[in-house]
C-alpha positions as CSV (number, residue, x, y, z in Angstrom):
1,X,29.4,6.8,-0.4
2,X,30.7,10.6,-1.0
3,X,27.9,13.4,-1.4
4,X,29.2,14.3,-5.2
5,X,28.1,10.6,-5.8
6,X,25.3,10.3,-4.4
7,X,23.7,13.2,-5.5
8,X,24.3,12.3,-9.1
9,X,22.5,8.9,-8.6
10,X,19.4,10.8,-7.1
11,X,19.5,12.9,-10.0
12,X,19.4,9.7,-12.2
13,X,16.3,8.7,-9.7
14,X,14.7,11.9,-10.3
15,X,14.7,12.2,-14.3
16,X,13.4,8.1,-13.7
17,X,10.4,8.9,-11.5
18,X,9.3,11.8,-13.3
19,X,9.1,8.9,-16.6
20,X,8.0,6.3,-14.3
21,X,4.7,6.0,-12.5
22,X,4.5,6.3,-8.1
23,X,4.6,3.3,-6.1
24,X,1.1,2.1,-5.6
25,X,0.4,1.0,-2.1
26,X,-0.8,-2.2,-4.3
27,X,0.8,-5.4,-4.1
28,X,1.6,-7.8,-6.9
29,X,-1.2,-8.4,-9.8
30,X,-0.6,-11.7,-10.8
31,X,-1.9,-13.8,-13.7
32,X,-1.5,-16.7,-15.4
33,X,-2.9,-18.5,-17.7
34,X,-6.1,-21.3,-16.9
35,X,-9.4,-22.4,-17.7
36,X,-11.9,-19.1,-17.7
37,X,-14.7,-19.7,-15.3
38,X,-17.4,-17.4,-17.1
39,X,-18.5,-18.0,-20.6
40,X,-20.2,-14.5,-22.1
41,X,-23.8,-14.4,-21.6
42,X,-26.8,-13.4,-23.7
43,X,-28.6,-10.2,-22.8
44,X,-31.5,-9.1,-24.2
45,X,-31.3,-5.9,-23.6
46,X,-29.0,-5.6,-27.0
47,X,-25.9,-4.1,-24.0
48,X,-24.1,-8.0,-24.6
49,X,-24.4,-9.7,-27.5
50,X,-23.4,-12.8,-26.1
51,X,-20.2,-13.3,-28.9
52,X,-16.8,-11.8,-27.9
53,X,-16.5,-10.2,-31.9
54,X,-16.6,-6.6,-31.7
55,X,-16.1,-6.5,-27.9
56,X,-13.9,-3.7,-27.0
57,X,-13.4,-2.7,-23.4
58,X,-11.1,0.1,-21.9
59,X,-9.8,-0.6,-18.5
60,X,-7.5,1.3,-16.5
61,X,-5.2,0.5,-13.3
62,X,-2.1,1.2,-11.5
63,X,1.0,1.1,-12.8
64,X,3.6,-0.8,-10.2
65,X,6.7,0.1,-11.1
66,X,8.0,-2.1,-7.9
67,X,7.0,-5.2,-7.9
68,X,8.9,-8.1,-10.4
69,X,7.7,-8.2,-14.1
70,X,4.4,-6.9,-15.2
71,X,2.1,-9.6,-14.7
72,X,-0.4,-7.7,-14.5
73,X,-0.4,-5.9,-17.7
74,X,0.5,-9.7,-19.4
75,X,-2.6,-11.1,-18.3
76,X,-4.9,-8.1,-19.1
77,X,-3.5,-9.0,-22.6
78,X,-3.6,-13.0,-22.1
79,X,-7.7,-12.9,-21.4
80,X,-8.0,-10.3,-23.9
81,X,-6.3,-13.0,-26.2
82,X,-8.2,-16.0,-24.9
83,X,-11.5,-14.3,-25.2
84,X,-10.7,-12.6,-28.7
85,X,-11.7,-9.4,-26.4
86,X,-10.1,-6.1,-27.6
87,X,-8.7,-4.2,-24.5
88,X,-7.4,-1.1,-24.7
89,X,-5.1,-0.8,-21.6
90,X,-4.0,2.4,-20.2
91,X,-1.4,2.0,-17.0
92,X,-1.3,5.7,-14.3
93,X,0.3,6.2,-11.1
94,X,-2.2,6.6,-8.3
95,X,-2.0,10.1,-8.0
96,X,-2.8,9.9,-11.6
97,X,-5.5,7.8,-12.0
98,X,-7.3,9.4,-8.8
99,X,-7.2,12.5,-11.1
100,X,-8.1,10.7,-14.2
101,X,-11.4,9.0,-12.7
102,X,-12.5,12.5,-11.4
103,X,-11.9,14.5,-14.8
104,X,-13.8,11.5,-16.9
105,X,-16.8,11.5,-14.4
106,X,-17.5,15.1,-14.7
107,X,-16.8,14.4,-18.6
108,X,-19.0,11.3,-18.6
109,X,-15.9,9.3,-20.1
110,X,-14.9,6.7,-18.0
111,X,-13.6,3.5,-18.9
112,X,-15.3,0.4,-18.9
113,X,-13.2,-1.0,-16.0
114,X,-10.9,0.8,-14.1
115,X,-9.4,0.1,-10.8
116,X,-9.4,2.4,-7.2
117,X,-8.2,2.0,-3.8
118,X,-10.8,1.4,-1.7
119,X,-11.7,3.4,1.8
120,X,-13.7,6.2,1.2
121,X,-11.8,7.3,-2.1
122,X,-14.1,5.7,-4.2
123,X,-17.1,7.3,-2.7
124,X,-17.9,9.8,-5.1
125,X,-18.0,7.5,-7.6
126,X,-20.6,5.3,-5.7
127,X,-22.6,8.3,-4.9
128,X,-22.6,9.2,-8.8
129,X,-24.2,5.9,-10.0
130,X,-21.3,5.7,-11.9
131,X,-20.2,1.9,-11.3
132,X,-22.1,-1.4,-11.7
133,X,-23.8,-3.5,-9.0
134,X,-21.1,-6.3,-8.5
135,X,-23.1,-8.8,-5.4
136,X,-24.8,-10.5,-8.2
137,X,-21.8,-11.6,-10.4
138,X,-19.5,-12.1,-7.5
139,X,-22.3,-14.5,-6.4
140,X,-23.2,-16.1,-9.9
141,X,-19.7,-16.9,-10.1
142,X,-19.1,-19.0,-7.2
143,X,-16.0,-17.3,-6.3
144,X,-16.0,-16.7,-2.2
145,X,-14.4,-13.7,-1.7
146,X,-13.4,-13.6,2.6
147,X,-16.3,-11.2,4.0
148,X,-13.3,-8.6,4.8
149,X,-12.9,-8.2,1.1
150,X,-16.5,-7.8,0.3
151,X,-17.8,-5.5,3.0
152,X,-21.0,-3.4,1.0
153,X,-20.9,0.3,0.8
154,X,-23.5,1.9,2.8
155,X,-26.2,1.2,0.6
156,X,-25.8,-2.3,0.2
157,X,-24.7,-2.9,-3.3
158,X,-20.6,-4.2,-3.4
159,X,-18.6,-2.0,-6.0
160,X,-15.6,-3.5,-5.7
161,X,-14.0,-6.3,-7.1
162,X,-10.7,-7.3,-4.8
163,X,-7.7,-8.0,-6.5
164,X,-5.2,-6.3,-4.6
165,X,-3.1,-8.7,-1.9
166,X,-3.2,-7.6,1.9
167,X,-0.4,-4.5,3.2
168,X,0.8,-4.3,6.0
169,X,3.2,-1.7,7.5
170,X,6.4,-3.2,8.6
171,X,9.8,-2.3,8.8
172,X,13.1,-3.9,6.1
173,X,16.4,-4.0,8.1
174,X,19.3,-4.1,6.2
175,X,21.5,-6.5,7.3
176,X,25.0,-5.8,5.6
177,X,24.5,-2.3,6.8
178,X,23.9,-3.7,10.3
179,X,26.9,-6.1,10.4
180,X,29.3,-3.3,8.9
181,X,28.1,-0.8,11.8
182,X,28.0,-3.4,14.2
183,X,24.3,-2.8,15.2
184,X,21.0,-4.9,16.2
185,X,17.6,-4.2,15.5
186,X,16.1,-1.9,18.0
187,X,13.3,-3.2,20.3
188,X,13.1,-0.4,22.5
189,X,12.9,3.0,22.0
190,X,16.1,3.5,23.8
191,X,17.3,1.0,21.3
192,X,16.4,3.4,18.0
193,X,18.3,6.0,19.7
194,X,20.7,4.4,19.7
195,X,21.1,2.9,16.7
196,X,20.4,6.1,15.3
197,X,23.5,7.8,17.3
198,X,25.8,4.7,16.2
199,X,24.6,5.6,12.5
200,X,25.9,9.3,12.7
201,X,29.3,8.2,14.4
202,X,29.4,6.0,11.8
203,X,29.6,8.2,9.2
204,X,31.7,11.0,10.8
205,X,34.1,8.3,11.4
206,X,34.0,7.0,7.5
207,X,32.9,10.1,5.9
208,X,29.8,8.9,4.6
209,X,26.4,9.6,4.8
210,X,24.3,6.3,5.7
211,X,20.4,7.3,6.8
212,X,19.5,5.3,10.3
213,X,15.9,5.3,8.7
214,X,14.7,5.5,4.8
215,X,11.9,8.2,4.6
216,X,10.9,9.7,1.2
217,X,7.6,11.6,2.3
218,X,7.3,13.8,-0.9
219,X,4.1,12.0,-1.9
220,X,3.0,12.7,2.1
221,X,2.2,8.7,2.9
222,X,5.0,7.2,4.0
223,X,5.5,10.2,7.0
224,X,1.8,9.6,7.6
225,X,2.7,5.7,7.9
226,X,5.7,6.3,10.3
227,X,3.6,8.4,13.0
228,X,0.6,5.9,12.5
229,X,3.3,2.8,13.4
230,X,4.8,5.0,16.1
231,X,1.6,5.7,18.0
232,X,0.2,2.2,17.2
233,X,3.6,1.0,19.1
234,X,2.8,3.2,22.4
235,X,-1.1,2.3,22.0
236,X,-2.4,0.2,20.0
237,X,-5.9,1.1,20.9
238,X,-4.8,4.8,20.8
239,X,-7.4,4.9,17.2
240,X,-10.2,2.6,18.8
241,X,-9.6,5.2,21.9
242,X,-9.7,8.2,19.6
243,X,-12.9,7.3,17.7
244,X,-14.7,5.9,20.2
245,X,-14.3,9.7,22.1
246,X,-12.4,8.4,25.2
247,X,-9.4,10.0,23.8
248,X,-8.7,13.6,22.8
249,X,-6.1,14.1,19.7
250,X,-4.1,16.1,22.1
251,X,-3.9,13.9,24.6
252,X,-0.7,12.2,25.9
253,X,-0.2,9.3,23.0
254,X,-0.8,11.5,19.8
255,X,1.5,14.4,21.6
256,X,4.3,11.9,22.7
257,X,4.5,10.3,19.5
258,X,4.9,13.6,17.8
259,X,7.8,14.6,19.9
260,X,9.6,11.4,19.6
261,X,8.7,11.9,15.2
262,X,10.6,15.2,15.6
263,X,13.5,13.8,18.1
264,X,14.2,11.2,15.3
265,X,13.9,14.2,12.9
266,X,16.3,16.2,14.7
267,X,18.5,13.6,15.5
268,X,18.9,13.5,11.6
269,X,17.6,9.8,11.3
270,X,16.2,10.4,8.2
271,X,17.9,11.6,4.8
272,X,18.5,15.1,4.5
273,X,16.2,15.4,1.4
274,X,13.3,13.5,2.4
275,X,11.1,15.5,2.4
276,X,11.7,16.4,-1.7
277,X,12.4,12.3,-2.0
278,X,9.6,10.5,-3.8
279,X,8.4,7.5,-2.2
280,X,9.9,5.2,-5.3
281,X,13.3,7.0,-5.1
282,X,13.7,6.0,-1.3
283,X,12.7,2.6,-2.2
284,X,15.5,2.8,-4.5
285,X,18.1,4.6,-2.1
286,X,17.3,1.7,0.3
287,X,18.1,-1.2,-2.2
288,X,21.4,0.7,-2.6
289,X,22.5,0.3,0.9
290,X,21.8,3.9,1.8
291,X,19.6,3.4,5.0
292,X,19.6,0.9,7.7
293,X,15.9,0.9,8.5
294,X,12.9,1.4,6.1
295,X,10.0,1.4,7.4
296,X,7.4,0.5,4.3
297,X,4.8,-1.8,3.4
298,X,5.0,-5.4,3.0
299,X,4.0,-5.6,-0.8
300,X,7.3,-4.7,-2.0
301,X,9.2,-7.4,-0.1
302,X,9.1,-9.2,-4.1
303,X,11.1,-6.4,-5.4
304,X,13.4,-5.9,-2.7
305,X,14.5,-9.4,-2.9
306,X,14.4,-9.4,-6.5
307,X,17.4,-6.1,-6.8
308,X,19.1,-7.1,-3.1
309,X,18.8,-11.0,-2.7
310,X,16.6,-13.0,0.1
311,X,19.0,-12.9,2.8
312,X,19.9,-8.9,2.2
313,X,17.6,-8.2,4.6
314,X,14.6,-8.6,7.0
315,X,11.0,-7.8,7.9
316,X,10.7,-6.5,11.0
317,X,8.5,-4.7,13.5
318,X,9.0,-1.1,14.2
319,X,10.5,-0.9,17.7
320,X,8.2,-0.1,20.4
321,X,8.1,3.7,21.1
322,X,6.0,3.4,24.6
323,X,8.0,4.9,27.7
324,X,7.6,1.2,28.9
325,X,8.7,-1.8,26.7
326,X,6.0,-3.7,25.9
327,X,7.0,-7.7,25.2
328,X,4.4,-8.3,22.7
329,X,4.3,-4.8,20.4
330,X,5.2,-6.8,17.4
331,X,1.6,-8.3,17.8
332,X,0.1,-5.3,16.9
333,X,0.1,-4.3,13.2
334,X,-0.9,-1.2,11.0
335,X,-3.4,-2.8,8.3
336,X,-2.6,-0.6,5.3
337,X,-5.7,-1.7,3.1
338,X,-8.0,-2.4,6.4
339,X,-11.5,-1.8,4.9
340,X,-10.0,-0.1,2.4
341,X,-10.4,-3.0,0.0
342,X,-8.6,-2.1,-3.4
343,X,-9.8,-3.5,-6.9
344,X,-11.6,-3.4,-9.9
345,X,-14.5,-0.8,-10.6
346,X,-17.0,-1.1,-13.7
347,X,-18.9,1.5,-15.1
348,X,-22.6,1.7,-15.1
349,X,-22.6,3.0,-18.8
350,X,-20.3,0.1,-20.4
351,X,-21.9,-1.1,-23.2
352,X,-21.0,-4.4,-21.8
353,X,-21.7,-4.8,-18.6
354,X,-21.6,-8.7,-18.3
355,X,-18.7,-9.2,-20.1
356,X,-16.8,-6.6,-17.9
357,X,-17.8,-7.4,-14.4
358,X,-17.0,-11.4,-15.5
359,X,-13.6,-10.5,-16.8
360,X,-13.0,-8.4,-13.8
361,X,-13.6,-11.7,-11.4
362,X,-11.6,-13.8,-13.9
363,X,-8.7,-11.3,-13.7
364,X,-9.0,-11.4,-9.5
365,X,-9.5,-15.3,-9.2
366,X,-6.1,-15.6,-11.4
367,X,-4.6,-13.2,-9.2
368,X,-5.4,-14.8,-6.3
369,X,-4.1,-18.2,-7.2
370,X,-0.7,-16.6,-8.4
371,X,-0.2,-14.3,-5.7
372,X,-1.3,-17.5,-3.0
373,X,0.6,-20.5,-4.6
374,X,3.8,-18.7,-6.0
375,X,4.1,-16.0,-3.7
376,X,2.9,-16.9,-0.3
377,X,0.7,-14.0,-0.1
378,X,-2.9,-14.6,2.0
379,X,-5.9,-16.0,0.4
380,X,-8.5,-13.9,-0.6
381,X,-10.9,-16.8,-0.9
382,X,-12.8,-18.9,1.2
383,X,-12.0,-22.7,1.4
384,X,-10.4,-23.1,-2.5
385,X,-7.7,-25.6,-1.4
386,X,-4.8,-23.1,-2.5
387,X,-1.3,-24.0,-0.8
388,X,1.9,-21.8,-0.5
389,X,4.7,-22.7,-1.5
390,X,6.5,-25.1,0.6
391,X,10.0,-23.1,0.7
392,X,9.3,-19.5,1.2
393,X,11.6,-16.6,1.4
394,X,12.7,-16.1,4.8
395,X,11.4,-12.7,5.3
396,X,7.9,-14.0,3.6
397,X,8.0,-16.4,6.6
398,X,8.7,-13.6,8.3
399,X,5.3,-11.6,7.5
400,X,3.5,-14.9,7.9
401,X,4.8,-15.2,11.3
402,X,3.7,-11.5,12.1
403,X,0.3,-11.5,10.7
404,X,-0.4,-15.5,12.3
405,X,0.8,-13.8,15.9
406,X,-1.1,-10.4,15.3
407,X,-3.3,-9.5,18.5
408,X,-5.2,-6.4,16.3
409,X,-5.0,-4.8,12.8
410,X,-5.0,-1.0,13.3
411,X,-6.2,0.6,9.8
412,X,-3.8,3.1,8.4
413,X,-5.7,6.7,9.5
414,X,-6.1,7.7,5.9
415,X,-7.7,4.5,5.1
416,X,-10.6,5.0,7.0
417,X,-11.1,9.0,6.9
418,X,-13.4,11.1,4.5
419,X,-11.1,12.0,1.1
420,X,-10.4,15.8,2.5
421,X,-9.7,14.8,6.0
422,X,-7.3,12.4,4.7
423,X,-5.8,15.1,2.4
424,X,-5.4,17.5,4.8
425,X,-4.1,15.4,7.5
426,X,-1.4,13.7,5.3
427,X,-0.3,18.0,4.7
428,X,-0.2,18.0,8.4
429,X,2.1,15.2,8.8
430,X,4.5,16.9,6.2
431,X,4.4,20.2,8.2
432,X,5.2,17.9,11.6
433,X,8.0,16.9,9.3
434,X,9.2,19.6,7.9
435,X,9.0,21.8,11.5
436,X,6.7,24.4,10.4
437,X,4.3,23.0,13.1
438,X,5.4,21.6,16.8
439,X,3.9,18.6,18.4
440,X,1.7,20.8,20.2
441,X,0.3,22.8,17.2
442,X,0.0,19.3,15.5
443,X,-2.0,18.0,17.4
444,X,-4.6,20.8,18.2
445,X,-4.7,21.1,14.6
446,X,-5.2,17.2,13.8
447,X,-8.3,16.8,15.7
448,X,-10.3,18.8,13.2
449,X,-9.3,15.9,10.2
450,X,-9.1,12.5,12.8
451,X,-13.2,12.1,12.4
452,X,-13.2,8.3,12.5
């Protein structure tokens, strides 16, 4: 693919994400239609009138530009339908909505229901009284929500209503791009080398301008998520290590996985505008053949198959990066929503508090069962006699494999760290990036934010 070319399809990318929302590090919202397993209930405070007339809820969420169809959005409309409800949906980007939720709490105008990534994001808003109390409903309901998915905030009440699938980082291989080249998926670190060199005599040979590795790290997460899987590949006790105080940031893993970021930098594995590349436009630029490796997160394996076909490519593991091979590095993962725990919030003033939080669980138990029995993604819920599907994509089987063989779940670093720390230490993977810091400075600088 010629330069001229390409650079007039990214500029048909750019004008599309600048309309189009960011990539949420979500998954597929499912929905279809069933039986409703609350009925609204009489209050007599006079806050639920126990009649769905005149019920009018605002509710605000992601908007997934990735993942197949909007079934999300349809069944936000289908219960609104079924319950004669009127919903006034409004769809953001994530960046977006974070903004949103923080303007309309200082403004005391939230929504009724809105949704947030989990972690310590939603803190403030927990710490504000702003959303309802959700142990009670989750319990009234019946609904048994696996204890990872319910964990309480620190002062006991559960926010959080989950409704977002499991992500985990993981890495697509391209497999025309492999057979044209000739090459095999790395399992080494030698082995990324490599392929990385065999990519660049590739395209001094052919005059094009094929990326060994997919990277679009304008939105700061996805160059975050590299060095995380890097360093997890070398150690993957290197956080445990870290919080726990037996490790220093600039001791040898965190360094050497810096250095070998920048040798792959260097070594031009990456596109030469990645750093300007938003993460949807590299999503794109991977499904058209531009990059051999992407390392992403699994939640968008729907789409890729959906604009490249099921056999196009596979999930794999990153490659270990340890000076020593170790056998079994594909048993150790990077959890991208570990305790993060994404979902649906409601807001302590809603004039309809019942109706909300039971349309909330009615939203995630539909979600569940689609996402489970039509997608093959894990169950959120305890012992409800869901079944995948008996023929699953090969690289769904793929991520089942993975997560069924996993030794540990490493949370993703911003997961788990206060909002500012995980601001400021996504900026500093950028600069790593971008070479206005070096390993070294990286990591006497990073030990200020990594307060696990």
């Amino acid at each position: 693919m010629g330069k001229k070319y390409r650079n007039r399809i990214r500029e048909r990318k750019r004008i599309w994400v600048r309309i189009g929302g960011i990539l949420t590090g979500a998954a597929l919202l499912g929905g279809i239609a069933g039986c409703g397993i609350f009925d609204a209930g009489n209050r007599e405070d006079g806050k639920s009138s126990g009649k769905s007339e005149g019920i009018s809820l605002d509710v605000w969420v992601f908007f997934d530009e990735n993942t197949p169809g909007t079934y999300y959005v349809d069944l936000w409309k289908e219960l609104a339908e079924e319950k004669g409800y009127d919903i006034d949906l409004k769809t953001y980007s994530t960046e977006q909505i974070k903004d949103k939720l923080r303007i309309s709490l200082t403004c005391k105008e939230l929504p009724d229901i809105f949704a947030v990534w989990g972690g310590t994001y939603p803190d403030f808003l927990f710490d504000a009284d702003a959303c309802l109390a959700m142990q009670d409903y989750i319990e009234e309901s019946g609904m048994k929500f696996k204890d990872s998915y319910v964990v309480p905030y620190e002062d006991g009440n559960n926010y959080i209503i989950p409704c977002l699938v499991e992500a985990y980082g993981v890495t697509y291989c391209n497999q025309d791009l492999m057979e044209q080249m000739d090459l095999e998926m790395p399992e080494t670190w030698e082995d990324l080398l490599g392929l990385v060199e065999k990519v660049n005599a590739y395209n001094e040979e052919n005059g094009t301008d094929y990326a060994a590795i997919e990277l679009g790290d304008k939105d700061n997460w996805l160059g975050e998520l590299l060095y995380t899987t890097m360093v997890n590949s070398i150690d993957p006790y290197a956080q445990d290590k870290l919080a726990s105080g037996e490790l220093s940031f600039e001791d040898d893993v965190f360094l050497e996985g810096a250095d070998k970021l920048c040798t792959l930098r260097d070594m031009g594995a990456f596109p030469d505008d990645f750093l300007e590349t938003g993460e949807v436009e590299a999503i794109e630029n991977f499904i058209d053949n531009e990059a051999v490796l992407f390392p992403h997160q699994s939640t968008i394996v729907y789409y890729l198959m959906e604009k490249m076909g099921e056999d196009a490519f596979a999930m794999e593991q990153f490659p270990c990066c340890a000076e020593e091979y170790r056998p079994d590095h594909a048993s150790y993962m990077v959890d991208i929503n570990h305790t993060m725990t994404p979902g649906l919030c409601v807001s302590s003033d809603t004039e309809y508090p019942d109706e909300a939080a039971k349309l909330c669980l009615e939203f995630a138990d539909q979600v569940n069962r689609r996402n489970v029995t039509e997608y093959g993604y894990l169950d959120m819920m305890e012992n409800d006699g869901l079944e995948y599907p008996k023929d699953l994509p090969v690289p769904v089987e793929q991520l089942h494999t993975m997560v069924e063989n996993a030794k540990k779940f490493t949370p993703l670093w911003y997961a788990v760290l206060e909002r500012e720390d995980g601001d400021n230490w996504r900026n500093l993977t950028k600069r790593l990036f971008g070479s206005a810091v070096s390993p070294e400075e990286f990591t006497k600088e990073g030990k200020k934010y990594l307060n696990f």
